[in-house]
Every structure is written in C-alpha cells, then in structure tokens.
C-alpha positions as CSV (number, residue, x, y, z in Angstrom):
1,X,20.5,3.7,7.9
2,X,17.3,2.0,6.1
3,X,17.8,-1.7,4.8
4,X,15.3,-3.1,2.6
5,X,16.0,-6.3,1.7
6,X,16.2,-6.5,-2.7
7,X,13.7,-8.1,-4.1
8,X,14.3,-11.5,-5.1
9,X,11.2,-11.3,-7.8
10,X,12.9,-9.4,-11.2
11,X,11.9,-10.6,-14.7
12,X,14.3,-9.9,-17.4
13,X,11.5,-8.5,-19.9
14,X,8.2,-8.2,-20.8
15,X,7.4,-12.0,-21.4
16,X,8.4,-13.3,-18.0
17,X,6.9,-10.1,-16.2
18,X,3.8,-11.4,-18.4
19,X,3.9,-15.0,-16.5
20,X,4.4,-13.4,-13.0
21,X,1.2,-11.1,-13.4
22,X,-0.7,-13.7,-14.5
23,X,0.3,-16.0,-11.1
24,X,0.1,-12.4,-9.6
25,X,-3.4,-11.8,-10.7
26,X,-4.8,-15.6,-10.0
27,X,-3.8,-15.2,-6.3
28,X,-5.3,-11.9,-6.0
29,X,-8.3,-12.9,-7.4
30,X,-8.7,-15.2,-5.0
31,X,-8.3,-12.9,-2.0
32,X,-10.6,-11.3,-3.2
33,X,-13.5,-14.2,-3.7
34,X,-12.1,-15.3,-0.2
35,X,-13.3,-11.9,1.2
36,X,-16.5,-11.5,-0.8
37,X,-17.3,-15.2,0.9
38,X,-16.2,-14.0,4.4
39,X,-17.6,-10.6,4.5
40,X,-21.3,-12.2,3.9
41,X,-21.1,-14.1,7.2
42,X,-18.6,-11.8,9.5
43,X,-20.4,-9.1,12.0
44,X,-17.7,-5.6,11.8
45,X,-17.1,-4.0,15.1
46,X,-16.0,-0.9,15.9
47,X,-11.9,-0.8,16.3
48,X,-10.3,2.3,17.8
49,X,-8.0,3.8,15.1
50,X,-4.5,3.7,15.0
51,X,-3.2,7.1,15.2
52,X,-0.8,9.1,17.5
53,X,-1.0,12.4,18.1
54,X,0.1,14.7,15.1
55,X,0.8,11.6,13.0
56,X,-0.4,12.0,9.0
57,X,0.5,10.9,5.5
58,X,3.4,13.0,3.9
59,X,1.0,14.4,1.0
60,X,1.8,12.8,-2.6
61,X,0.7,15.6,-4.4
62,X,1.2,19.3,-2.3
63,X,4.5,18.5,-0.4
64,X,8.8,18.6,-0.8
65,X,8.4,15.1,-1.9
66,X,6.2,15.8,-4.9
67,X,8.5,16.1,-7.7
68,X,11.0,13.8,-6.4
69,X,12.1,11.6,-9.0
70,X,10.9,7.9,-8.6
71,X,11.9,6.2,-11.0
72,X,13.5,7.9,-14.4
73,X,10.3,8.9,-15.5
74,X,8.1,9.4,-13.2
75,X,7.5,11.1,-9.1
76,X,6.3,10.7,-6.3
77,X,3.6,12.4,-6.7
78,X,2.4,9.9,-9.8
79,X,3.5,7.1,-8.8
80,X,4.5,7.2,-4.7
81,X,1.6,5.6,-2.8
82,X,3.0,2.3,-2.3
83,X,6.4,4.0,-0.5
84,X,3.9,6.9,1.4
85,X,2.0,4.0,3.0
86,X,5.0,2.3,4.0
87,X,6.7,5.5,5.7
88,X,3.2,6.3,7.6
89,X,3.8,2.7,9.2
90,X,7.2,3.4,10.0
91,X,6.4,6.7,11.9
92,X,3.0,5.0,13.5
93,X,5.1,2.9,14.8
94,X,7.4,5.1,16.2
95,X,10.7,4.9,13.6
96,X,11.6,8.4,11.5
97,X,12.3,7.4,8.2
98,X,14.2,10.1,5.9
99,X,11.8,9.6,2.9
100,X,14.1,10.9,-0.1
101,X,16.1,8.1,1.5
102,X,13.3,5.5,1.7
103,X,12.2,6.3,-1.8
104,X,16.0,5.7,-3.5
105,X,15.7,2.2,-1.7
106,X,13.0,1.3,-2.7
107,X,14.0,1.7,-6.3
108,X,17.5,0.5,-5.8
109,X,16.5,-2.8,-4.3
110,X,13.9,-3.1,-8.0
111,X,10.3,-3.0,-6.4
112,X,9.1,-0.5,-9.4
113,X,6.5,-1.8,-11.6
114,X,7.8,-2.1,-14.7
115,X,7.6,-0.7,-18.3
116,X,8.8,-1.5,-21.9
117,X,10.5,-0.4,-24.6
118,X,9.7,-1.6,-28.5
119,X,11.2,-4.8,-28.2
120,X,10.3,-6.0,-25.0
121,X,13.5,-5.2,-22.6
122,X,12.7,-3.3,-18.9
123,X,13.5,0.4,-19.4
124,X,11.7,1.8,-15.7
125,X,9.6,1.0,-13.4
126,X,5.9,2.7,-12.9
127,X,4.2,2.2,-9.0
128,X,5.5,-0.2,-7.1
129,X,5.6,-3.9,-6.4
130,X,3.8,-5.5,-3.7
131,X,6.6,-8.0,-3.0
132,X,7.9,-4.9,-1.6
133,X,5.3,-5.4,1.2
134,X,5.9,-8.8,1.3
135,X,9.3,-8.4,2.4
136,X,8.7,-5.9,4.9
137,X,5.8,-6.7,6.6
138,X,3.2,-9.7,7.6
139,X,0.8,-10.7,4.8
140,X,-2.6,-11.5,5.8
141,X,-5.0,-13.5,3.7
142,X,-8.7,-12.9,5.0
143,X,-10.9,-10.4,6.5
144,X,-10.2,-12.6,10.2
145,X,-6.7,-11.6,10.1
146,X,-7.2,-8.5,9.1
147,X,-10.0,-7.8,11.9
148,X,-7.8,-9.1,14.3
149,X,-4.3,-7.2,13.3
150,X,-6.0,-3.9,13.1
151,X,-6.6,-3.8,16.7
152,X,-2.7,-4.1,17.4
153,X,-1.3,-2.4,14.1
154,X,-1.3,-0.5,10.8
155,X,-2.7,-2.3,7.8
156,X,-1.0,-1.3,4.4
157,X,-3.9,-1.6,1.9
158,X,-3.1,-2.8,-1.8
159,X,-7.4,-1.6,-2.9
160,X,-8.9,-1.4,-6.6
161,X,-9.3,2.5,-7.7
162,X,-12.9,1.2,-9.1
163,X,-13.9,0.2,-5.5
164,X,-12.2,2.7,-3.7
165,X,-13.2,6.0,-5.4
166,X,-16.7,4.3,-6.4
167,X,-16.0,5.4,-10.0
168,X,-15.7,2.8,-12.6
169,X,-13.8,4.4,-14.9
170,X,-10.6,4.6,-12.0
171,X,-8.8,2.1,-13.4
172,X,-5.6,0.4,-11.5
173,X,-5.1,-0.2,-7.6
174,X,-3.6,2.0,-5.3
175,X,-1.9,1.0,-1.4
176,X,-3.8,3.2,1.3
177,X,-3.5,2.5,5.0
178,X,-6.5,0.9,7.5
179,X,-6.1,2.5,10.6
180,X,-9.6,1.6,12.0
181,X,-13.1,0.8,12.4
182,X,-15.7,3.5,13.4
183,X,-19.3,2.7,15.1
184,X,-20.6,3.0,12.0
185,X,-18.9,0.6,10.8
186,X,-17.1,2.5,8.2
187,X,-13.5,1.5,7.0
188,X,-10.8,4.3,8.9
189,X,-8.0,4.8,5.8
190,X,-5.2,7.2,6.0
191,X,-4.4,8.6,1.9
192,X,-1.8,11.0,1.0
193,X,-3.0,10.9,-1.9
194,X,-5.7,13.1,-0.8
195,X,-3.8,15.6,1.0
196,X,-4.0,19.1,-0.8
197,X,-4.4,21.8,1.3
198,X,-4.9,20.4,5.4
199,X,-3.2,17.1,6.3
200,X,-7.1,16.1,7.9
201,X,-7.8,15.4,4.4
202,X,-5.9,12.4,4.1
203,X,-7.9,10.8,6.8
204,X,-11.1,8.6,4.4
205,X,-14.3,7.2,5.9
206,X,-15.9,4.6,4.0
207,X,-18.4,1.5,4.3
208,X,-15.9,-1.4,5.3
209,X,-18.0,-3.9,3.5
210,X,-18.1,-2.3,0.8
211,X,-14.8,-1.5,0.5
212,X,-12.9,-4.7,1.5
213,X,-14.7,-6.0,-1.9
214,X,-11.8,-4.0,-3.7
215,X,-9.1,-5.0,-1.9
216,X,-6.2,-7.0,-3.7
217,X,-4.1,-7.5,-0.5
218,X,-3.3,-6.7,2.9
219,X,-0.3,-6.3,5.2
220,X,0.3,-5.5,8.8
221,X,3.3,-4.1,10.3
222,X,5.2,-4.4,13.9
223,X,7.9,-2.5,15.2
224,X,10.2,-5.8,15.7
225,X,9.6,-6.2,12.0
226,X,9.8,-2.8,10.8
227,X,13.4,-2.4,13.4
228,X,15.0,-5.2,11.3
229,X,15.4,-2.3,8.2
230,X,16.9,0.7,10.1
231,X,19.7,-0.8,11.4
C-alpha cells in the first residue's frame, strides 16, 4: 500500500498561497543563478543512462491513465507530469506502483497546485507541488550534486517549458526525468509527455548546458527512500 507522507505546506486561500510563491519563486531563482554560475566553469562527462530493460514513462497523453481524473477538473493527461515522473522512479528502481493509486494519493495528501474562485478561497488544484518531491526524495541544489547523483540514480526534473521546448512562448515548468549523459554531451531525459504512438518517443536528447539553464529544481531518488512509501 503506497504512503505519501501529506504535505505539511497548504495555504488557506489565494493570499497566503501568494506569500509562499513568492518565497517559492526567490529560491528558485536562485537555483537557477547558482547553476548559470556553475555551468560556466564545470567540464560535462558522459554518464551511462539509467534505464533497465523495457522500462518507460506511462504516456500522459495516449495511455489508460489519460482521462483519469486528477483533480475535479482536470487529468492526467493535462496536468500529470509531476506524478508520471515520480512513478518512472519508482519502477527504475525496482518498486510497481499501481498509478490510479498513486495519483488519488497524491491528491489526497494536497500536493495539487491550486486555483481560485471569485473571492479568493481554494476550489482545486492544477499540476502539482514540488513539496511533493521534497517529501519523497533528496533535493539537490547545484549542478555538482546533480553530476554526481545521476551516476547512482534517477533525477526528477522540475525544467522551464521556455528552455525546454526552446519556444518562448511555452510558458510554465514541467517535471521530466534525467536519466543520463551521452558523449555528446547532451542531457538523457525520459518525458511521457511525449509519448504518442511508440514509448521510444519519450526518451529526449538535448544540450545539457543548455538545458540545465531552465531548470527550477532537482531531486534524486533511492530505493531505501522510495521503500519508506509502500509499506
């Protein structure tokens, strides 16, 4: 049975979810400066991806899960990157998660983002909190620790849609997973996102230098970590 622990972080309404981005924002922002700085001086060597045999993303958009409510008003396939990246860690590492089950915890335990009505009061959630990574996994502040995880583990993503797609006009961030390093020294990322037709589709190569500019944060996982939440 999946435990997530519930997340401690839940504003009332509008106004206090206000004061939490803005805390949110000002530490993300300086990951990010953090890894612009680092990335200038740091040489990017080739790291064998993460991925066993037959392993890939549950697709967000072409699969059972698609239309499965997450949320009151919204799916997985809208909104359901944050929980897909979690699951592929799990079963990386070696743990089958049910992910219906997986995606009513989540919610339960109040890591939705959240919207409004009229006068201010939380009616749903939309995406998902990153305290819900927080909570589950190791956070990791630079591009050293991230280096240096990635050779033993699965690194949940949380990357700017501008950066990643390459399109300014992709507005948002969305959680993919870094699985590797290639000899070209291209970022390895696994994206259900992506996944249409052939589950080879979720699997993205993409300057790692250019990329990590867009990340907002980064977490790795471990199986004594991950075995505290199916018990």
């Amino acid at each position: 049975m999946l435990k997530i622990p519930r997340n401690c972080i839940c504003p009332k309404n509008q106004k206090e979810r206000m004061k939490l981005d803005e805390k949110e924002n000002y530490e993300m922002d300086l990951f990010q400066e953090k890894m612009k700085s680092d990335l200038e001086k740091i040489k990017i060597h080739a790291i064998k991806p993460i991925v066993p045999k037959g392993i890939f993303p549950i697709s967000q958009k072409n699969s059972a899960f698609s239309d499965l409510p997450y949320g009151k008003i919204s799916t997985v396939s809208n909104a359901g990157c944050g929980p897909l990246a979690m699951e592929y860690a799990f079963r990386v590492n070696g743990f089958n998660v049910d992910f219906e089950e997986l995606i009513n915890e989540v919610s339960k335990k109040e890591y939705r983002g959240y919207i409004y009505d009229e006068a201010g009061n939380i009616t749903d959630g939309c995406g998902t909190e990153y305290s819900l990574f927080d909570n589950t996994a190791e956070r990791l502040y630079d591009v050293y620790q991230i280096l240096k995880k990635l050779q033993e583990s699965v690194i949940t993503i949380l990357i700017q849609n501008s950066v990643y797609n390459r399109d300014k006009n992709k507005k948002g961030n969305h959680f993919i997973s870094l699985i590797g390093i290639d000899e070209e020294q291209n970022g390895i990322f696994m994206d259900g996102n992506l996944i249409i037709e052939n589950t080879k589709q979720a699997m993205v190569r993409k300057t790692f230098k250019e990329m990590a500019l867009g990340f907002r944060g980064a977490w790795a996982w471990n199986r004594k970590e991950i075995e505290k939440y199916l018990n």
